[in-house]
Residue, then its C-alpha position, 0 to 999 in steps of 0.5 A: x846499038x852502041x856499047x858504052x864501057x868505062x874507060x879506067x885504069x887506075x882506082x879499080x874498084x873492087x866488089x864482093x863476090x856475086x856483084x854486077x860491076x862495070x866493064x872496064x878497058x883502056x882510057x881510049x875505050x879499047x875493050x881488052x882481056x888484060x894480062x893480070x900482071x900488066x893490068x895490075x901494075x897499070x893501076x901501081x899494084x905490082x911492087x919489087x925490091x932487090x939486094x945489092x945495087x949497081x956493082x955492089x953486091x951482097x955477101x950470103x951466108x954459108x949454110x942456110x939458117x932457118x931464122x935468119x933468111x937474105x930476104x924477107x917479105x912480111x904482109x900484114x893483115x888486110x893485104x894478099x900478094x902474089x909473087x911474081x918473080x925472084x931473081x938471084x944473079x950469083x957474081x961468085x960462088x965457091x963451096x961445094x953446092x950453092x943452094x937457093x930455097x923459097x919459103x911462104x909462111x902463115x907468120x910475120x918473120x919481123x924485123x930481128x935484126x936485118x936491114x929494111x928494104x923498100x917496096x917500090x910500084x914498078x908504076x913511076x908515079x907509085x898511087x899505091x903504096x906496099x903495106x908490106x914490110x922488106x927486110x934483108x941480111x939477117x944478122x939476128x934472129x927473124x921469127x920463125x916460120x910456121x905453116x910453111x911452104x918450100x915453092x922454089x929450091x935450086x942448087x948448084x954444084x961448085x964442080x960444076x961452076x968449075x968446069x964451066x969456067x967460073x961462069x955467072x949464074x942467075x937462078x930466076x922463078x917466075x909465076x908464069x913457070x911455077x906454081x901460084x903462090x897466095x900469101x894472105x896476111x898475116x903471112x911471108x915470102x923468105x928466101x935463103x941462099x948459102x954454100x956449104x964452105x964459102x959464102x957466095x955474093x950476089x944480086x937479088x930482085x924480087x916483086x908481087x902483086x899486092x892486093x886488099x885480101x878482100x879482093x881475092 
C-alpha cells in the first residue's frame, strides 16, 4: 500500500471544525509534526517589529502612563495573534527600579499620537501580510485599554544595576516559557517600560503569529 500526502507549505488551507482535511508535509514528501511556530512562519505567518535600530536606540519614558504605552499592537477584526516573543534589551538605565509590563486588551489603543511601526514576516519574500497595526513612542493619548490582561511585568532595581557594574540588561518573554496569550480582534498587545526618576534607553523586539480568527 502506498501512502499519498500533500506536499505543501505555503497557502494551507484552513477548515471549520468537524472537517476531513488532507495531510500535509514538506514539498519532499517527508511526513512531520511541525513545531507550530516553525510551520507558521514557513508559510509567512509569524511577523515582528522592533524600536530603535542598529546603535540608536530609543528613550523611554519615566513612569508608566497607562495611555501612552512604548508599543502598541492594534489587531483588527477577522485576525488573531499570538505572541511570541517580546524582547527589551536596556543600554542604560538609572532611577530607582526600571519596570517592563505587558498588557492584552479586548480594545484597539489607535494611533494617538506615536510613531507607526511595521510588521514584517520573518519569511523574506513576505506572501502574507500583517492586517495588524504597529505604533510606538506615545507622546499623546492612545485609547484606553479595556479587558485587560497583565501577562508579563519584570523589574529591576538601579541598586542592583549599581552593583553589578552597569552591566546591560536584556528582559525577554517567550511563549515557549509563559502563558499563551490569544488576542482575537478587535484586540491589543501594549507595552510599557519606565523608571521612576530617569527615563531608561533601549531596544525593543517583538513578533506573533497572526492567523484569519476563523482559523483558531
Amino acid at each position: 500500500m502506498s501512502l499519498t500526502i500533500q506536499g505543501q507549505t505555503t497557502s494551507k488551507g484552513r477548515f471549520g471544525n468537524g472537517a476531513i482535511v488532507p495531510v500535509t508535509g514538506t514539498r519532499d514528501g517527508a511526513i512531520y509534526v511541525a513545531d507550530y511556530v516553525q510551520a507558521l512562519a514557513l508559510e509567512g505567518r509569524l511577523f515582528t517589529t522592533e524600536i530603535g535600530t542598529l546603535t540608536t536606540p530609543t528613550t523611554f519614558r519615566i513612569g508608566v502612563t497607562t495611555l501612552q504605552p512604548e508599543l502598541v499592537i492594534d489587531v483588527p477584526s477577522g485576525s488573531a495573534i499570538v505572541p511570541v516573543e517580546i524582547s527589551v534589551h536596556l543600554e542604560t538605565l538609572a532611577g530607582t527600579i526600571t519596570e517592563i509590563v505587558a498588557v492584552t486588551s479586548t480594545a484597539l489603543r489607535g494611533a494617538g499620537t506615536s510613531t507607526a511601526g511595521a510588521a514584517l514576516s520573518t519569511r523574506t519574500d513576505r506572501p502574507v501580510a500583517s492586517g495588524c497595526s504597529v505604533y510606538y513612542t506615545y507622546s499623546g493619548n492612545a485609547v484606553a485599554v479595556a479587558g485587560d490582561i497583565e501577562f508579563w511585568r519584570w523589574g529591576f532595581p538601579w541598586v542592583t544595576a549599581t552593583a553589578e557594574g552597569n552591566a546591560i540588561m536584556k528582559a525577554e518573554w517567550h511563549l515557549n516559557r509563559n502563558t499563551p496569550q490569544v488576542i482575537v480582534g478587535p484586540g491589543s498587545v501594549s507595552l510599557y517600560i519606565g523608571a521612576t526618576t530617569t527615563a531608561p534607553t533601549g531596544y525593543v523586539f517583538a513578533s506573533w503569529l497572526e492567523l484569519p480568527s476563523s482559523a483558531i
